[in-house]
C-alpha positions as CSV (number, residue, x, y, z in Angstrom):
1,X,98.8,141.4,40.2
2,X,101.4,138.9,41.1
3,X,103.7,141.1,43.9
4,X,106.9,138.8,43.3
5,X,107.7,137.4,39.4
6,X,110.2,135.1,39.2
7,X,111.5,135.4,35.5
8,X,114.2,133.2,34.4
9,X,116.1,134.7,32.0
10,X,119.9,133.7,30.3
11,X,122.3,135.3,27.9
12,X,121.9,134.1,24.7
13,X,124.4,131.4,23.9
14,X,126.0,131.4,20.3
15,X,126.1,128.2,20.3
16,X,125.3,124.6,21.4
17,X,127.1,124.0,24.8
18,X,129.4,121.2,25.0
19,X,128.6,120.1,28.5
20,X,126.1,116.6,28.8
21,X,124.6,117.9,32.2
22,X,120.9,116.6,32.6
23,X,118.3,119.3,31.8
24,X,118.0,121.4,35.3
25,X,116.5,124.4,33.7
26,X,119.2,126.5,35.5
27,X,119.2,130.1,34.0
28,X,120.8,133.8,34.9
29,X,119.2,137.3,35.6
30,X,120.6,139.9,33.5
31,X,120.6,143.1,34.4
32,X,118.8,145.8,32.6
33,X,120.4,147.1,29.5
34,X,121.9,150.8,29.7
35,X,120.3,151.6,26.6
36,X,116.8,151.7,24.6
37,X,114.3,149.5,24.6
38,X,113.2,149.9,28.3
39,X,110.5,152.6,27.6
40,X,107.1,152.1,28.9
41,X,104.2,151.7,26.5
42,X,101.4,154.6,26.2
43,X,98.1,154.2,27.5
44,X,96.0,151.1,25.7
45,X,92.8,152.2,24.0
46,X,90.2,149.3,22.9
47,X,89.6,149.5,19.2
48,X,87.0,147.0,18.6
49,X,84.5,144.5,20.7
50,X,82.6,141.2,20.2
51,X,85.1,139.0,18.0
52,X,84.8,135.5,18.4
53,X,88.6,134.2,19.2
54,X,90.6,136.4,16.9
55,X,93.7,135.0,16.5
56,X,96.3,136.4,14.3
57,X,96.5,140.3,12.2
58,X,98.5,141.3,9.2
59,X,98.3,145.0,7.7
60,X,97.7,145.8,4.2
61,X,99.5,148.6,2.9
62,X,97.2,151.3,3.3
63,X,97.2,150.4,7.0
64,X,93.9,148.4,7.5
65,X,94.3,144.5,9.1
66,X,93.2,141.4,8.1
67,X,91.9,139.0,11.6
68,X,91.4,135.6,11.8
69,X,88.9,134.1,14.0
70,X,89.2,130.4,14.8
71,X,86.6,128.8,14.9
72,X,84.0,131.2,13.0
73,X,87.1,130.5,9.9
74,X,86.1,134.4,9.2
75,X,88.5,137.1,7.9
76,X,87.5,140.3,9.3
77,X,89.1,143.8,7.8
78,X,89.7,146.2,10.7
79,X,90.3,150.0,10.1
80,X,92.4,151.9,12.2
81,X,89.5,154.0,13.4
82,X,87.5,150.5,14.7
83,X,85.5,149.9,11.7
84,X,85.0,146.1,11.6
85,X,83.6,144.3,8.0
86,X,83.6,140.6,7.7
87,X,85.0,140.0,4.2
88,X,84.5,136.3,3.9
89,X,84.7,132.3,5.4
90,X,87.4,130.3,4.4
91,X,86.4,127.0,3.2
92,X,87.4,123.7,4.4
93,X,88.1,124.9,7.7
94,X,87.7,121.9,10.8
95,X,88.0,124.2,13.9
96,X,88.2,121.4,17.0
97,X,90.4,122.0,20.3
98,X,93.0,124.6,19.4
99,X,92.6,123.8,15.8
100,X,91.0,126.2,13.3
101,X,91.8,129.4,11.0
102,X,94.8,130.5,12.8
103,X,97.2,132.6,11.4
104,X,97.3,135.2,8.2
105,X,100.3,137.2,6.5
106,X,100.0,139.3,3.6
107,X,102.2,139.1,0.7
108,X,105.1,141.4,0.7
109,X,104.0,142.4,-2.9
110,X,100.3,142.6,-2.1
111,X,100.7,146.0,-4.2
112,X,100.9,143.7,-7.2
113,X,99.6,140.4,-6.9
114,X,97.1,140.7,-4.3
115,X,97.2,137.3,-2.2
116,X,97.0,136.9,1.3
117,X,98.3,133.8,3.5
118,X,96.3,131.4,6.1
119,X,97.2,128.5,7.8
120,X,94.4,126.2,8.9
121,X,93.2,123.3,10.7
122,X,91.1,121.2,7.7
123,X,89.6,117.5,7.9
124,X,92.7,115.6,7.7
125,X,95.9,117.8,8.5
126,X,97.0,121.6,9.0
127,X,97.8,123.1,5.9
128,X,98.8,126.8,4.5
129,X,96.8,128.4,1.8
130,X,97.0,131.3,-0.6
131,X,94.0,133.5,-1.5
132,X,92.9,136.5,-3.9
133,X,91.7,139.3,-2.2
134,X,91.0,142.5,-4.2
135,X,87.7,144.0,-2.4
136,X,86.6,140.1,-2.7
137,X,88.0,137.0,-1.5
138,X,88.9,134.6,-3.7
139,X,89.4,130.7,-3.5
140,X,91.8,129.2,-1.2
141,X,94.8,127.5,-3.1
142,X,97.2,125.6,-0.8
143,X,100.6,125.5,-0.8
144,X,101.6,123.3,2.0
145,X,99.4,120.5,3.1
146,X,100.0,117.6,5.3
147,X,101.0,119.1,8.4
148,X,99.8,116.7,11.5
149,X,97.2,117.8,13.3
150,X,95.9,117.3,16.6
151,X,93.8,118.7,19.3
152,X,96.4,120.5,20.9
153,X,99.7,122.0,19.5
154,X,98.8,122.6,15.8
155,X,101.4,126.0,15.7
156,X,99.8,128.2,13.5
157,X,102.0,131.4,12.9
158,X,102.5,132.9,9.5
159,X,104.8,135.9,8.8
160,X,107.0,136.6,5.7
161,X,110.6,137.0,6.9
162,X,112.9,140.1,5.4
163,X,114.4,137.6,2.6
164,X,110.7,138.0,1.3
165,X,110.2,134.0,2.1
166,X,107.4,132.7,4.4
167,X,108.2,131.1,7.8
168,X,105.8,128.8,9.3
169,X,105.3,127.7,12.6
170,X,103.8,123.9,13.3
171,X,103.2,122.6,16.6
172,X,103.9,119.0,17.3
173,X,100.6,117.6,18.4
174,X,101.1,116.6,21.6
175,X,103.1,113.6,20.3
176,X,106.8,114.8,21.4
177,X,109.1,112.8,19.0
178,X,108.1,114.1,15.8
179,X,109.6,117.7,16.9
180,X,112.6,115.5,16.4
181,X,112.3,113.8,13.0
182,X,113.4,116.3,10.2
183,X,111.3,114.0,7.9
184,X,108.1,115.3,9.8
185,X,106.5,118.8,9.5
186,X,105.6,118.4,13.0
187,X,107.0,120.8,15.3
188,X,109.2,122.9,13.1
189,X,109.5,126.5,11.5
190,X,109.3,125.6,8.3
191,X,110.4,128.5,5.4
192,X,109.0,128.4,1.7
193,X,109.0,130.3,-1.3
194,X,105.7,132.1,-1.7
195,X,104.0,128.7,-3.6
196,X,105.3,126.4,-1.1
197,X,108.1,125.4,-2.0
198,X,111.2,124.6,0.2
199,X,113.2,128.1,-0.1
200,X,116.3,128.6,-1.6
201,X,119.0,128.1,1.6
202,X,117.4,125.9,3.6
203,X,119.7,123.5,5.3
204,X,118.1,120.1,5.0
205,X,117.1,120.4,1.1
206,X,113.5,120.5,2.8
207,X,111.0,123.1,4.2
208,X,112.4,122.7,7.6
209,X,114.1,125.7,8.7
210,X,114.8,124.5,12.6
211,X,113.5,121.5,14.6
212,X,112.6,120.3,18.1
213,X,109.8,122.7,19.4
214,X,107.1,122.0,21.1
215,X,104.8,124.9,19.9
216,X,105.9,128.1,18.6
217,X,103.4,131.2,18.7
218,X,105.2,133.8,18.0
219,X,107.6,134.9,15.3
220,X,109.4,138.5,15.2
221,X,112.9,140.4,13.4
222,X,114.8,143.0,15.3
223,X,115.8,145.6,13.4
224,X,118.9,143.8,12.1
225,X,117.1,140.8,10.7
226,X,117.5,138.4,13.9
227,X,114.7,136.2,14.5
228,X,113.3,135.3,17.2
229,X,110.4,132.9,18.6
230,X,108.1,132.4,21.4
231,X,107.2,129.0,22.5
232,X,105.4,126.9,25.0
233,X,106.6,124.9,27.4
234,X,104.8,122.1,29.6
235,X,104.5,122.4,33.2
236,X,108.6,124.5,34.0
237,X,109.4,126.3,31.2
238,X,108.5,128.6,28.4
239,X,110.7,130.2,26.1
240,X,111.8,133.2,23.7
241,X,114.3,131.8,21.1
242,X,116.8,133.1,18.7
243,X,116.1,131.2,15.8
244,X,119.1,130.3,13.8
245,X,119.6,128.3,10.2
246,X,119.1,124.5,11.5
247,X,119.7,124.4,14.8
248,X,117.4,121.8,17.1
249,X,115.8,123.6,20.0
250,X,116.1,120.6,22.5
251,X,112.0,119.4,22.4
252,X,111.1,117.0,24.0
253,X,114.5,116.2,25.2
254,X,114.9,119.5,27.1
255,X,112.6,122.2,28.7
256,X,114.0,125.6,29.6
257,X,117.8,125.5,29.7
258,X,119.4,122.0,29.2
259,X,123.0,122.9,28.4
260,X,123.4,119.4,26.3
261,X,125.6,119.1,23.5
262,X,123.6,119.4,19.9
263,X,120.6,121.6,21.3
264,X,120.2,125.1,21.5
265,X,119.2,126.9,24.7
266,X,116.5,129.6,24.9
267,X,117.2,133.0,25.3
268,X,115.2,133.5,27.9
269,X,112.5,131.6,30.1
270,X,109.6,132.4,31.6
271,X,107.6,130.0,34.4
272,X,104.7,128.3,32.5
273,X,102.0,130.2,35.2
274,X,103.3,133.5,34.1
275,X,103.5,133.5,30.0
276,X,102.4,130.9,27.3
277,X,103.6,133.6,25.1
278,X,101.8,133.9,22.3
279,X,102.4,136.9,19.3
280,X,105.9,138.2,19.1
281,X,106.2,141.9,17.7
282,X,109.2,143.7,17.7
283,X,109.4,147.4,18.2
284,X,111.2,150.5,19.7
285,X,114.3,148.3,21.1
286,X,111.9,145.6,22.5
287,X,109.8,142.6,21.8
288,X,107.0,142.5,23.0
289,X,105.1,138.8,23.8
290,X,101.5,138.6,24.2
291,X,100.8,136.2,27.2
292,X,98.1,133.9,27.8
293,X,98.0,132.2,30.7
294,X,100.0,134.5,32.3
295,X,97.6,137.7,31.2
296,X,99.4,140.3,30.6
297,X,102.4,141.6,28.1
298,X,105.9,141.1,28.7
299,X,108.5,143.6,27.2
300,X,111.7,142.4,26.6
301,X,114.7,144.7,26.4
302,X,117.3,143.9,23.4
303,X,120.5,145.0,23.2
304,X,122.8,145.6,20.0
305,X,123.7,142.6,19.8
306,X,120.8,140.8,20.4
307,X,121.5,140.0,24.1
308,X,118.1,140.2,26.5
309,X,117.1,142.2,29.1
310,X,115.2,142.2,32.1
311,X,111.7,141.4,30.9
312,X,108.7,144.1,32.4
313,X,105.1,143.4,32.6
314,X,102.8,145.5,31.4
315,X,99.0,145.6,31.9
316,X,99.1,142.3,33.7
317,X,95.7,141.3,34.5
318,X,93.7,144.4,33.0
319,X,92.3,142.4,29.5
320,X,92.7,138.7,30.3
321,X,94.2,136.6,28.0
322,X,96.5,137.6,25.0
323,X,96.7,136.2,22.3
324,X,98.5,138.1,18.9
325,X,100.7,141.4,19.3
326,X,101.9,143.4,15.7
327,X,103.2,146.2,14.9
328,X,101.0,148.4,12.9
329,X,102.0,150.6,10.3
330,X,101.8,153.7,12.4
331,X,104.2,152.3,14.6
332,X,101.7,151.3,17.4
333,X,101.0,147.8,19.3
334,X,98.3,145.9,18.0
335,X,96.8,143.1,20.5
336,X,94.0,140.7,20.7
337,X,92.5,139.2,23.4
338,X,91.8,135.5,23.7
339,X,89.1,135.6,26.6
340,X,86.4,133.2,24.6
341,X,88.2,130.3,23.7
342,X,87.5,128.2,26.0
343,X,90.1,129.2,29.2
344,X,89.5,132.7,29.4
345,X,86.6,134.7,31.7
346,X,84.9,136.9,29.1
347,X,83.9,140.7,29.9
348,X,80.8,141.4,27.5
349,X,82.6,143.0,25.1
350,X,85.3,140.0,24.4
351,X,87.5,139.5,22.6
352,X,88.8,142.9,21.6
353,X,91.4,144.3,19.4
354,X,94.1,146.8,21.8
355,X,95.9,149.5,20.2
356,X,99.1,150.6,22.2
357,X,101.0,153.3,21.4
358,X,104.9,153.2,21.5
359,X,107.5,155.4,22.9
């Protein structure tokens, strides 16, 4: 385990700051909150072995999960108790680089209509799909299509927001500029109606929700409907985000903390060797941010108001690579473990599924 972190964190700032200053990634150590959120996690217990590169859950409503694997393009159903059944391979699916099936919500009024949500890597772009499932999967049907696609960067995240619209994260490919062009779908969050379309709200007339990142993971609300994002950065810098109506989050322009007029700083930063933060879940006070490279799961304090914390490691080291973090039902941590795809060290019994309990 790493004896000395440095984490570089800020205070959120409300707004964009008016000073032009060069990006020099310069950021402030809070201080621990006095209050909630700072509780240590129970002791992990491994629910399930031998996936091939889960990466995203969602939970029905009777508590079971739907898992992607990337480049199998299998949905798995995964019980509570460990019980792991394959319910089908979504068609169409190109997995290549970090391409593939990626990410899966279920629809807020499953109850009714039945449909889960995937976003994919397919021939010619990245696109989001609907499909039947009622003990059998149905057809996929998209909804969005023509995302860009690329070997690296293709986002991926799906989760319906408390407004009962989908938010969708898209990477920018590697390319840079088009995080920049609102005309592109390339590295956005992106939020539709439940067919695709551009939802009621949204500030460009369009899909596009906010612009300029690089490659969001990770998408979580607080308890108070804040949003907030995870996101890679390139060789300084990775970030948590509050994600507000519009605003441009700086990429490629800025890494980290720019303080330049028009962009939005990060809530907090993390060097790149100890994060590329993947799943965002929030829970008990905290959000919690699966980490990749940096192997372990960072707990991040919240305050009232949405001001961060100190952020706290947590099994760093002891399951390799992590990839998705939610919040089940029960209240417990789900995580999944990214040790097969291609930068990980496997153990025999990779990838797994974690449950944590809370506190």
């Amino acid at each position: 385990m790493r004896k000395h972190l440095i984490v570089l964190v800020a205070l959120f700032l409300a707004g964009c700051s008016s000073s032009p200053a060069k990006d020099t990634g310069g950021a402030r150590t809070p201080p621990p909150l006095p209050s909630g959120g700072t509780a240590a996690p129970g002791t992990p217990r491994v629910l399930a072995t031998g996936l091939k590169i889960p990466w995203a859950m969602a939970f029905l409503p009777g508590g079971d999960a739907i898992v992607t694997e990337r480049d199998s393009a299998r949905l798995l159903r995964v019980t509570p108790a460990g019980g792991v059944t394959p319910i089908g391979t979504v068609p169409g699916v190109s997995p290549a680089g970090e391409g593939g099936l990626l990410g899966v919500a279920v629809s807020p009024g499953y109850a009714r209509d039945h449909q889960i949500f995937v976003y994919y890597t397919a021939s010619r772009d990245n696109r989001v799909a609907r499909i039947g499932y009622d003990g059998g999967l149905g057809a996929p049907r998209p909804i969005v299509t023509g995302i860009p696609k690329g070997e690296i960067h293709n986002g991926g995240r799906l989760a319906f927001g408390p407004d009962r619209m989908l938010y969708i994260t898209t990477g920018e490919t590697g390319a840079g500029d088009p995080a920049q062009d609102k005309g592109s779908l390339a590295g956005k969050i992106l939020r539709v109606t439940p067919d695709g379309r551009p939802a009621p709200g949204n500030p460009f007339g369009t899909r596009v929700w906010t612009y300029g990142h690089r490659n969001v993971q990770g998408l979580a609300w607080d308890a108070v409907g804040r949003l907030y994002a995870t996101e890679f950065g390139q060789d300084r810098f990775d970030e948590i985000n509050l994600i507000e109506k519009g605003r441009d989050y700086g990429w490629p322009d800025v890494e980290g903390f720019g303080n330049r007029k028009g962009f939005t700083d990060p809530l907090l930063t993390w060097k790149t060797s100890e994060a590329s933060p993947s799943g965002l879940a929030y829970a008990n006070g905290s959000l919690w941010a699966a980490a990749l490279r940096g192997e372990r799961l960072w707990q991040v304090p919240l305050s009232a108001d949405g001001k961060a914390g100190r952020p706290i490691a947590r099994f760093t080291g002891d399951y390799g690579r992590l990839r998705a973090a939610v919040r089940a039902p029960d209240g417990s941590l789900w995580l999944t473990t990214s040790n097969r795809d291609g930068r990980g060290d496997p153990a025999k019994d990779d990838d797994r599924i974690i449950t944590v309990p809370l506190r």
